[in-house]
DSSP file (Angstrom, degrees, kcal/mol; ACC not computed):
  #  RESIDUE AA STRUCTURE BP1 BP2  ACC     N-H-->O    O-->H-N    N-H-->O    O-->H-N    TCO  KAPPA ALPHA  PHI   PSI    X-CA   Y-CA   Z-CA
    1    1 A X              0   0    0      0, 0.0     0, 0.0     0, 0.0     0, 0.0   0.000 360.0 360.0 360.0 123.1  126.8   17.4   78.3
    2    2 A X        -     0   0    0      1,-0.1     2,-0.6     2,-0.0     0, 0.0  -0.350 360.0-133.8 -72.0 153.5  127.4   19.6   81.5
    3    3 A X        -     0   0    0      3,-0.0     2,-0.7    28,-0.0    -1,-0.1  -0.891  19.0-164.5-108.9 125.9  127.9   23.2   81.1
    4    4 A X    >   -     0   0    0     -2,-0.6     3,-0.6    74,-0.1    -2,-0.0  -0.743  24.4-116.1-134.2 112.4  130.7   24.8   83.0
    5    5 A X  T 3  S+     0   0    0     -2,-0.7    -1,-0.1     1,-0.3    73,-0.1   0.563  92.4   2.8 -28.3 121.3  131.1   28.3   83.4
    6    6 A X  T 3  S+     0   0    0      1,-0.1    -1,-0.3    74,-0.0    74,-0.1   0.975  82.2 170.2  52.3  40.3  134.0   29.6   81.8
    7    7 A X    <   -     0   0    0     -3,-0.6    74,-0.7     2,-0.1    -1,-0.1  -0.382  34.6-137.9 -52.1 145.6  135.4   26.8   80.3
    8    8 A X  S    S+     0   0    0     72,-0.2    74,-3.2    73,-0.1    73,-1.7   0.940  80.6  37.4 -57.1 -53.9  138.0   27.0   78.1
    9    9 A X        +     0   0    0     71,-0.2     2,-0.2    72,-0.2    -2,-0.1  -0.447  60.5 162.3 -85.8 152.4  137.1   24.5   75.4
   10   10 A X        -     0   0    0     -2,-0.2     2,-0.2    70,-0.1    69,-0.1  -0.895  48.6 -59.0-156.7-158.3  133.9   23.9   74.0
   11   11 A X  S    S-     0   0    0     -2,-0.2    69,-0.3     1,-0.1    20,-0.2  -0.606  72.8 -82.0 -91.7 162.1  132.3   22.2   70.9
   12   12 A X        -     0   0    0     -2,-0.2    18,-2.8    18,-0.1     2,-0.2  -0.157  42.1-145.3 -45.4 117.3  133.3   23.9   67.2
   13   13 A X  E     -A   29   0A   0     16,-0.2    40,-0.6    17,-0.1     2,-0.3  -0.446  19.8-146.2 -69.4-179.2  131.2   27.1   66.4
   14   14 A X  E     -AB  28  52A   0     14,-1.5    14,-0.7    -2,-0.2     2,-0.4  -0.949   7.2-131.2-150.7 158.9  130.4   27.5   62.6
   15   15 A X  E     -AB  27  51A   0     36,-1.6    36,-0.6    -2,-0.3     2,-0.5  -0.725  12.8-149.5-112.1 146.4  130.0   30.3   60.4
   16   16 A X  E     -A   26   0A   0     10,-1.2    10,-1.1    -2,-0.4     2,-0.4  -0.969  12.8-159.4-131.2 136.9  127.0   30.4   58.1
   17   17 A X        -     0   0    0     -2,-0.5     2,-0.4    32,-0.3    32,-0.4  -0.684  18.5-137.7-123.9 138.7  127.7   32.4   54.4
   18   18 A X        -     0   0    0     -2,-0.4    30,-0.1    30,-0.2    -2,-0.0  -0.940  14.0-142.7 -95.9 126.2  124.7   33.5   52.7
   19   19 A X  S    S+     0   0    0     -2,-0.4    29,-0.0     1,-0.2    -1,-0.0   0.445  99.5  57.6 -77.6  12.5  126.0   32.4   49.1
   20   20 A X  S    S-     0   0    0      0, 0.0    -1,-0.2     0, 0.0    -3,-0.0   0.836 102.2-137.1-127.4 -60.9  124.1   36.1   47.6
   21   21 A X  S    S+     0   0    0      3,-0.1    -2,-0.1     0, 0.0    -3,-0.0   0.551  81.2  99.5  96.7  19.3  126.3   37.8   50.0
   22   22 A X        +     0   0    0      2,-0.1    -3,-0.0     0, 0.0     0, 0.0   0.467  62.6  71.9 157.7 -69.3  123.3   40.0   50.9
   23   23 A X  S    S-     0   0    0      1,-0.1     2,-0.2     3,-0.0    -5,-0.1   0.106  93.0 -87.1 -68.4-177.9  122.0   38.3   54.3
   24   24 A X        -     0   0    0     -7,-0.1     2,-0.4    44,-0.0    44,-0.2  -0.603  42.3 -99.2 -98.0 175.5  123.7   38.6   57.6
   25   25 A X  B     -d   68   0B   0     42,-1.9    44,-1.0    -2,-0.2     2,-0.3  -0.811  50.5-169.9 -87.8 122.0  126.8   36.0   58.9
   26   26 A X  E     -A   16   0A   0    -10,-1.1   -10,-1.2    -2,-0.4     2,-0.2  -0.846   8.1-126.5-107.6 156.9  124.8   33.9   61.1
   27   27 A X  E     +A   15   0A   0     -2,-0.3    13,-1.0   -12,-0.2     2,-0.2  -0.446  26.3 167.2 -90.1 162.7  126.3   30.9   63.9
   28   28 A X  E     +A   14   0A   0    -14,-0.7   -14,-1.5    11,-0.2    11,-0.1  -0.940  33.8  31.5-171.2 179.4  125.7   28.0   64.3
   29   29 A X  E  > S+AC  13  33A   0      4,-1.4     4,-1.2     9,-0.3   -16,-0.2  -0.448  73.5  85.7  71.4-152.5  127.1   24.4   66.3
   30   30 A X  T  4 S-     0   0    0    -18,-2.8     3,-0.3     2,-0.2   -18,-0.1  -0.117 110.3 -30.3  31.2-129.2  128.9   24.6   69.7
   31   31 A X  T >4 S+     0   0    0      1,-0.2     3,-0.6   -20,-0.2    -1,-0.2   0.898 135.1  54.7 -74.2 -49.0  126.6   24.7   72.9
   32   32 A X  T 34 S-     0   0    0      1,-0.3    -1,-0.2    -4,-0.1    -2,-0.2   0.669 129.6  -0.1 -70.3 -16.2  123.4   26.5   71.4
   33   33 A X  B ><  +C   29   0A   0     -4,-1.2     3,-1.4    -3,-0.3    -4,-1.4  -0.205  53.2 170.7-142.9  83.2  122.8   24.0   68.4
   34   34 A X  T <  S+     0   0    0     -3,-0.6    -4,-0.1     1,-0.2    -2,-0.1   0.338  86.1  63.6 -57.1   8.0  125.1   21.1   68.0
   35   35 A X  T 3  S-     0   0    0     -6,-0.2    -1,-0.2     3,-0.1    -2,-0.0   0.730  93.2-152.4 -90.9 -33.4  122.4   19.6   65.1
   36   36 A X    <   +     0   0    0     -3,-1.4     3,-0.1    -7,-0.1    -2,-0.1   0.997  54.0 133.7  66.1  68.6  123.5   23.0   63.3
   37   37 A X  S    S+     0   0    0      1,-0.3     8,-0.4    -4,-0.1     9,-0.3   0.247  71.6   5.1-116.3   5.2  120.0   22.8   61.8
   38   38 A X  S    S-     0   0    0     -5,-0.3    -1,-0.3     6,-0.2    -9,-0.3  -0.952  88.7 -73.2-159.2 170.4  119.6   26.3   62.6
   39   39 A X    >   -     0   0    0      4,-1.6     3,-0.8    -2,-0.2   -11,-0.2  -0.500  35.9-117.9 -66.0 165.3  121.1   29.4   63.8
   40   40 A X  T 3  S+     0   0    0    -13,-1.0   -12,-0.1     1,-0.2    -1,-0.1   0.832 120.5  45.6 -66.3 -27.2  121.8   30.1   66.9
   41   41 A X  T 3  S-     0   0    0    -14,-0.2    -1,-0.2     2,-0.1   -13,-0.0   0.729 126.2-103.6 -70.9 -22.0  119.2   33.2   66.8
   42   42 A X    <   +     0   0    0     -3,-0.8    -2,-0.1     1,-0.3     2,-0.1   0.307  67.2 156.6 103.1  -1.9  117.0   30.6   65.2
   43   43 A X        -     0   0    0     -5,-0.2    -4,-1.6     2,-0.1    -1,-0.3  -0.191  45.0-118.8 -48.4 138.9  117.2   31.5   62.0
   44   44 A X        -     0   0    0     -6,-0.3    -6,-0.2     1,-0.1    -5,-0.1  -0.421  25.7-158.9 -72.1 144.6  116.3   28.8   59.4
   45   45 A X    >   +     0   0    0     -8,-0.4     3,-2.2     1,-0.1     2,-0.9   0.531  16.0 177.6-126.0  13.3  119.2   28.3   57.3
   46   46 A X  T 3   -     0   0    0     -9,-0.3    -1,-0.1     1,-0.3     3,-0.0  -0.395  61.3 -17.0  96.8-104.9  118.1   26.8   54.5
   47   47 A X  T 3  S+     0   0    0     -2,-0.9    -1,-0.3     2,-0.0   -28,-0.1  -0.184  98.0 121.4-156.9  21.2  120.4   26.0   51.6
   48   48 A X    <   -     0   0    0     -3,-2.2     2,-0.5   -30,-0.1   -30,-0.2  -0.652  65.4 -88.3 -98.2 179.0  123.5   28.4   52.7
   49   49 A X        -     0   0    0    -32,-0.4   -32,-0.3    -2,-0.1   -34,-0.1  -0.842  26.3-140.0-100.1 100.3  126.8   27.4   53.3
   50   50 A X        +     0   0    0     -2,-0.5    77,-0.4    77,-0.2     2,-0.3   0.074  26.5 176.1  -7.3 125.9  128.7   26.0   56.6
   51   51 A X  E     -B   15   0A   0    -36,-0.6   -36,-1.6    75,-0.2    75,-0.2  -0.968  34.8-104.3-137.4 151.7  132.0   27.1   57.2
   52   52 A X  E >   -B   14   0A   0     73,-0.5     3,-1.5    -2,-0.3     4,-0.2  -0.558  34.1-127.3 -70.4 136.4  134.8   26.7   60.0
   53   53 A X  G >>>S+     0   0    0    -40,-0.6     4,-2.5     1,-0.3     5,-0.9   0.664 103.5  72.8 -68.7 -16.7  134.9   29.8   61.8
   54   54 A X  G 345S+     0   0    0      1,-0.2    -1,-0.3     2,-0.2   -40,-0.0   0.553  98.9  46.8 -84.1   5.8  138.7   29.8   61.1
   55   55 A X  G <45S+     0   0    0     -3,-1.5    64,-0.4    70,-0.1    -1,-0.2   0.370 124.3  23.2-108.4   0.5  138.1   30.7   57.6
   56   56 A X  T <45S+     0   0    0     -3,-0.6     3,-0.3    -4,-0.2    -2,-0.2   0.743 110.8  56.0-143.3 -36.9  135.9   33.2   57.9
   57   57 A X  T  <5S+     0   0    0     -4,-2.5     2,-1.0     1,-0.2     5,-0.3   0.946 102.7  51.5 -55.5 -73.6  135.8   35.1   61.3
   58   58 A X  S   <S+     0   0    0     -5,-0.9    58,-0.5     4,-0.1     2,-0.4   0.149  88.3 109.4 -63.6  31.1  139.3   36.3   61.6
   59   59 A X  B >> S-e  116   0C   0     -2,-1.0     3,-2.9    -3,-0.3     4,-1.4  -0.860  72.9-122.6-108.9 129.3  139.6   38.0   58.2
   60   60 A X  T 34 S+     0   0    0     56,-1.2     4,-0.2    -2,-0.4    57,-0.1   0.854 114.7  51.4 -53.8 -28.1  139.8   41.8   57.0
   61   61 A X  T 34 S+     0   0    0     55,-0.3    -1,-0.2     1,-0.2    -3,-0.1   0.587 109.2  46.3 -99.5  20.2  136.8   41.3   54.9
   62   62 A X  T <4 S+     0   0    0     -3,-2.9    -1,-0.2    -5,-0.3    -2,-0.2   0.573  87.5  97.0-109.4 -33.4  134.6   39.8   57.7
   63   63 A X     <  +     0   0    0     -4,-1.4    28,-4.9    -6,-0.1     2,-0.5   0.675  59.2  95.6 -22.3 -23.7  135.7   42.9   60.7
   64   64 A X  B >   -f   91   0D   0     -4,-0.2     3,-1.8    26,-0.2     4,-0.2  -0.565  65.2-156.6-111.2 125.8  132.6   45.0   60.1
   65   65 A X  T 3  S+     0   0    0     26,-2.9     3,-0.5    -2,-0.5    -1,-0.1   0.524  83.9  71.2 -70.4  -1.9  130.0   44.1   62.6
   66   66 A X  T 3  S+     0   0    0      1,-0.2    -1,-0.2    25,-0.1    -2,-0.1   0.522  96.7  59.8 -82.9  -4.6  126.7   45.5   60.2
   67   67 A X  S <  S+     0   0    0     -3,-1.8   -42,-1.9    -5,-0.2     2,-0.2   0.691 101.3  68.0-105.0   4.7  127.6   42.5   58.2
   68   68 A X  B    S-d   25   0B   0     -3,-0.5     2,-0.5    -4,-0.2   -42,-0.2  -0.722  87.5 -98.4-111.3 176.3  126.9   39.8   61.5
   69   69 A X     >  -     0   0    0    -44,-1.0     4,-1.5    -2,-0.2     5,-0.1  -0.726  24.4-157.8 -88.9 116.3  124.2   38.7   63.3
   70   70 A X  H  > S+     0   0    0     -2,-0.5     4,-1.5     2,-0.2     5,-0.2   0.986  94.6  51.8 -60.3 -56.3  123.7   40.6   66.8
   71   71 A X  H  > S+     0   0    0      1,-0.2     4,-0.6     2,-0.2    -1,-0.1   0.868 105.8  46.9 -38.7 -81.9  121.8   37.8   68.1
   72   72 A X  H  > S+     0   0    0      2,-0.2     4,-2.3     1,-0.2    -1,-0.2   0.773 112.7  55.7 -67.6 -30.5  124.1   34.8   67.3
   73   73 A X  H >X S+     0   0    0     -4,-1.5     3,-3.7     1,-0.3     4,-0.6   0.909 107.4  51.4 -50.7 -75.6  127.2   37.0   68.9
   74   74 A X  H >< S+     0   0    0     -4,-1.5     3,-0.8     1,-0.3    -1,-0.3   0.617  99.8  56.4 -23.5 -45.1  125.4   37.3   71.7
   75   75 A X  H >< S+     0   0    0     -4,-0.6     3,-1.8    -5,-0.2    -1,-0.3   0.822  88.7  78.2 -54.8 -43.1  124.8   33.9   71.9
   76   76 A X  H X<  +     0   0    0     -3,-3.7     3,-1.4    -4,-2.3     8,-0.2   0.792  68.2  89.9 -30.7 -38.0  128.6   33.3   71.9
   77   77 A X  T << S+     0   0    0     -3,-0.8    -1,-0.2    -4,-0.6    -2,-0.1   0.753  91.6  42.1 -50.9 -13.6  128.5   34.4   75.7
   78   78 A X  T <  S+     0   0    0     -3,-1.8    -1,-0.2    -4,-0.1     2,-0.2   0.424  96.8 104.8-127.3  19.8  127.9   30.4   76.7
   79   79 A X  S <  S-     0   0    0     -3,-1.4   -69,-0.1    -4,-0.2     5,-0.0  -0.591  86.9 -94.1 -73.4 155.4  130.5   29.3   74.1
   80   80 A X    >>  -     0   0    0    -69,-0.3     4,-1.2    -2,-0.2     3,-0.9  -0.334  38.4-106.4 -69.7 172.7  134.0   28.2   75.3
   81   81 A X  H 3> S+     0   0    0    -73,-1.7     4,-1.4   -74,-0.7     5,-0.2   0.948 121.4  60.0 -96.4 -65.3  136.7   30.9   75.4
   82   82 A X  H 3> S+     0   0    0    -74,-3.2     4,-0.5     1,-0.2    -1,-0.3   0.565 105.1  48.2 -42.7 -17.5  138.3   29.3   72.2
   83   83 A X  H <4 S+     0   0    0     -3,-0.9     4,-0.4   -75,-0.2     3,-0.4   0.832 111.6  51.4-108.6 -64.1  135.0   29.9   70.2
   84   84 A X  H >X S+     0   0    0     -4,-1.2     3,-2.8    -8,-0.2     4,-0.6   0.887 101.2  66.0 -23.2 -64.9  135.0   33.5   71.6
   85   85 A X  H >< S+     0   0    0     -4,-1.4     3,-0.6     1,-0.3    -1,-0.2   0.737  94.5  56.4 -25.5 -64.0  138.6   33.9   70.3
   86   86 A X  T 3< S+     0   0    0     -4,-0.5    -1,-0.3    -3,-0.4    -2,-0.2   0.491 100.8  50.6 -47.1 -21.0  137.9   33.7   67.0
   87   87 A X  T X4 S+     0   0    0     -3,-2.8     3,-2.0    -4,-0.4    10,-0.4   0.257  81.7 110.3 -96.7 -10.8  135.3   36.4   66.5
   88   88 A X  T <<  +     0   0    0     -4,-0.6    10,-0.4    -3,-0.6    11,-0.3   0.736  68.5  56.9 -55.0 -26.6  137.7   38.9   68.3
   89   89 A X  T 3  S+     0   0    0      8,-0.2    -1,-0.3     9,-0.1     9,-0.1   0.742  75.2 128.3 -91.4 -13.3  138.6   41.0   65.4
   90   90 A X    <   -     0   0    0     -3,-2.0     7,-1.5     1,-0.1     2,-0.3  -0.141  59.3-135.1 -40.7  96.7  134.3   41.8   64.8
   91   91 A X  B     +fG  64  96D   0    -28,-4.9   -26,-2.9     5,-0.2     2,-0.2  -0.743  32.6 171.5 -90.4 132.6  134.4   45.9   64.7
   92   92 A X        -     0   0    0      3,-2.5   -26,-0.0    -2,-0.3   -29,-0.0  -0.655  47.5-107.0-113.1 168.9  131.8   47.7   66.7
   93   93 A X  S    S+     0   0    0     -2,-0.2     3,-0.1     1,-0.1    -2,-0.0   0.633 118.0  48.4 -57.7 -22.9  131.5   51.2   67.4
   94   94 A X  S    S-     0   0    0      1,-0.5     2,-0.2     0, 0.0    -1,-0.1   0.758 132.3 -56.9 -78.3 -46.4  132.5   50.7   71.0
   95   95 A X        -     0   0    0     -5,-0.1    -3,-2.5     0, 0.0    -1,-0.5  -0.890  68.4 -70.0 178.1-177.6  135.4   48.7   70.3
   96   96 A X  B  >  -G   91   0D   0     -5,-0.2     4,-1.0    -2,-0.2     2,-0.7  -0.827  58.0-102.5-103.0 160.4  136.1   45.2   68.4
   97   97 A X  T  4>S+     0   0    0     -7,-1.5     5,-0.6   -10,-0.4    -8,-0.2  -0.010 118.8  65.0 -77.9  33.9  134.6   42.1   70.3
   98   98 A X  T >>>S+     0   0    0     -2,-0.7     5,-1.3   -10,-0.4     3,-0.9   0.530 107.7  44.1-123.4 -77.3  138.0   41.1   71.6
   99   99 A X  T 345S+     0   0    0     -3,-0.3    -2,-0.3   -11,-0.3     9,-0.1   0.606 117.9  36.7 -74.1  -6.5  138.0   44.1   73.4
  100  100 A X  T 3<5S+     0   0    0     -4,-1.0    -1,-0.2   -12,-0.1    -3,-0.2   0.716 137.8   8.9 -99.3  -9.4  134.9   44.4   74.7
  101  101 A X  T X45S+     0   0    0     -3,-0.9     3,-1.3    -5,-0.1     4,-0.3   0.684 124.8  51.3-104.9 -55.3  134.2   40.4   75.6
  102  102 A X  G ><<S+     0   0    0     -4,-0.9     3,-3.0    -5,-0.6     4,-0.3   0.965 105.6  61.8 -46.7 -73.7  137.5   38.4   75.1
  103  103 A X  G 3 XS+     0   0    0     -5,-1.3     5,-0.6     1,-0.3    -1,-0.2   0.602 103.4  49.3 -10.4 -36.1  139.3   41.1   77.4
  104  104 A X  G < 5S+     0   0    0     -3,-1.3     3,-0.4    -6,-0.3    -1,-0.3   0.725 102.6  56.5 -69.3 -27.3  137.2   40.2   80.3
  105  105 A X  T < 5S+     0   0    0     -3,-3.0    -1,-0.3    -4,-0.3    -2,-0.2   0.665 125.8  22.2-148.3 -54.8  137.8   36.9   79.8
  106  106 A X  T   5S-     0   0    0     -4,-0.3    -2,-0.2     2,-0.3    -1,-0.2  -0.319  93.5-135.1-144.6  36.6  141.9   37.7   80.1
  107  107 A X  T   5S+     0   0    0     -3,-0.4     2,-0.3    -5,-0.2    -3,-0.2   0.458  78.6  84.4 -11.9  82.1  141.6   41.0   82.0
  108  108 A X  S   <S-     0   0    0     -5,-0.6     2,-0.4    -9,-0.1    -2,-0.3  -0.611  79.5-122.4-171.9 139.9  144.2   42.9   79.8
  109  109 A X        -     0   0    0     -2,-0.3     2,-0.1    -5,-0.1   -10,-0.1  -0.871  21.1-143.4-106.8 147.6  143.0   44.5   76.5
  110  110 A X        -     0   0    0     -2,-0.4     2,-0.4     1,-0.1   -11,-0.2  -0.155  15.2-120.3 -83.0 140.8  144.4   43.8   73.0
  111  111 A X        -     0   0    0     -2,-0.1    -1,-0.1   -13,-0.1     0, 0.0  -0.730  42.8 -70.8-122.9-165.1  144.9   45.7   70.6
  112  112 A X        -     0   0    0     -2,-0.4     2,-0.3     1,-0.1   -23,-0.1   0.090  60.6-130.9 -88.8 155.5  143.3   45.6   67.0
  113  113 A X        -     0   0    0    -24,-0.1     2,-0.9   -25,-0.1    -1,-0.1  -0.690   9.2-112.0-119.2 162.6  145.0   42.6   65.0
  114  114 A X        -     0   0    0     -2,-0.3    -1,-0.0     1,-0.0   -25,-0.0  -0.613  40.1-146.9-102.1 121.3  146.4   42.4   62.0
  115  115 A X        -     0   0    0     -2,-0.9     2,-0.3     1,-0.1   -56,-0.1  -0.158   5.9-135.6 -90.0 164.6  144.4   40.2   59.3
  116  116 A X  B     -e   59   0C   0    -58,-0.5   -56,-1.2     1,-0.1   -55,-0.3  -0.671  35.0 -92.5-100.9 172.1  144.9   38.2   56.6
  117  117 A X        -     0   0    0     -2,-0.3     2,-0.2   -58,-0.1    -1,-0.1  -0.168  51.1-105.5 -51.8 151.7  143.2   38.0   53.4
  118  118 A X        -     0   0    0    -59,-0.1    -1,-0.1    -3,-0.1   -62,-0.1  -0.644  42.2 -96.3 -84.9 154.4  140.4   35.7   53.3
  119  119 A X        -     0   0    0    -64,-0.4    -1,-0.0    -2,-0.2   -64,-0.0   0.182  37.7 -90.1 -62.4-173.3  140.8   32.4   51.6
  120  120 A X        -     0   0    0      1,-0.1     0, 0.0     4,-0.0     0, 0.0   0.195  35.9-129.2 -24.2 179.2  139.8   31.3   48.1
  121  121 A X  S >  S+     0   0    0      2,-0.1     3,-0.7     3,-0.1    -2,-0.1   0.487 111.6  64.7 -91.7 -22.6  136.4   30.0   48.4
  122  122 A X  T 3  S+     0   0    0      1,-0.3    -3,-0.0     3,-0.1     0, 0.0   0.811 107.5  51.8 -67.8 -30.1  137.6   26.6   46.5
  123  123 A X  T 3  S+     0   0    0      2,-0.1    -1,-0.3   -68,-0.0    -2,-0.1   0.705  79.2 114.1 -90.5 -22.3  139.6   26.6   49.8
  124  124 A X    <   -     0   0    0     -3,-0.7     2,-0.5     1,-0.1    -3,-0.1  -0.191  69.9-125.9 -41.1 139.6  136.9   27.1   52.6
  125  125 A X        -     0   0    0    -73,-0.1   -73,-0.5     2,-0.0   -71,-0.1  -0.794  39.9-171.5-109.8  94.4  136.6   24.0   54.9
  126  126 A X        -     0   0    0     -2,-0.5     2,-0.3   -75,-0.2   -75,-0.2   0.172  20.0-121.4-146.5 149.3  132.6   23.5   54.4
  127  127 A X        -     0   0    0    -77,-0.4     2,-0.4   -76,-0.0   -77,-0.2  -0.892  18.4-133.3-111.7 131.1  130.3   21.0   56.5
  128  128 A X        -     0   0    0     -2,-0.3     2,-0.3     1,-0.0     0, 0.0  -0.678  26.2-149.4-102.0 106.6  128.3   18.3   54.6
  129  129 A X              0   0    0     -2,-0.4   -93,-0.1     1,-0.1   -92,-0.1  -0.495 360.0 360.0 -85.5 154.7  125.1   18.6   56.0
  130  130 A X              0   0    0     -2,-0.3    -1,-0.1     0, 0.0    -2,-0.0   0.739 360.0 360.0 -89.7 360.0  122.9   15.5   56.2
């Protein structure tokens, strides 16, 4: 697959849950491992759970950035803009990661959005790993 710089689209990122609730939110999928056999920092991941980023990023009890992986954001920088998108609401001390990445992206900055609750877990939409 060619990579092209500031694309919109790209392949699905994924969220990875530590079921304890205890570890940090680690990535996984899109550019940096489509096998998802790992994180994108490289972390092992083991016997936690996959999740759709749309269930789990954009939510008030996900916002607080001590509780994600620095690494795997970071890694978001060669993900497609839509991948980005999702992560936007991620509060840092600086700003939330909509305004300090997306924004660049769409030279105008947003300001903080307003979330919804996160879903059931019976509701999560989970990847069946092989």
């Amino acid at each position: 697959m060619n990579y092209v710089k500031n694309e919109l689209t790209g392949p699905r990122v994924f969220v990875v849950v530590d079921d304890n609730k205890k570890g940090k939110i680690h990535l996984t999928g899109g550019y940096a491992k489509p096998e998802m056999n790992k994180s994108m920092c490289g972390t092992k991941l083991g016997m936690k759970t996959i999740v759709d980023a749309r269930d789990i990023a954009p939510r008030e009890e996900y916002r607080h950035a001590h509780r994600w992986c620095k690494r795997c954001l970071g890694m978001l920088d060669f993900e497609g803009l839509d991948q980005k998108v999702l992560f936007s609401a991620i509060e840092f001390s600086a700003g939330t990661y909509g305004q300090l990445v997306v924004a660049r992206h769409i030279s105008r900055n947003k300001p903080k959005l307003i979330l919804t609750p996160t879903p059931e877990k019976s509701q999560w939409r989970t990847v069946e790993r092989d």
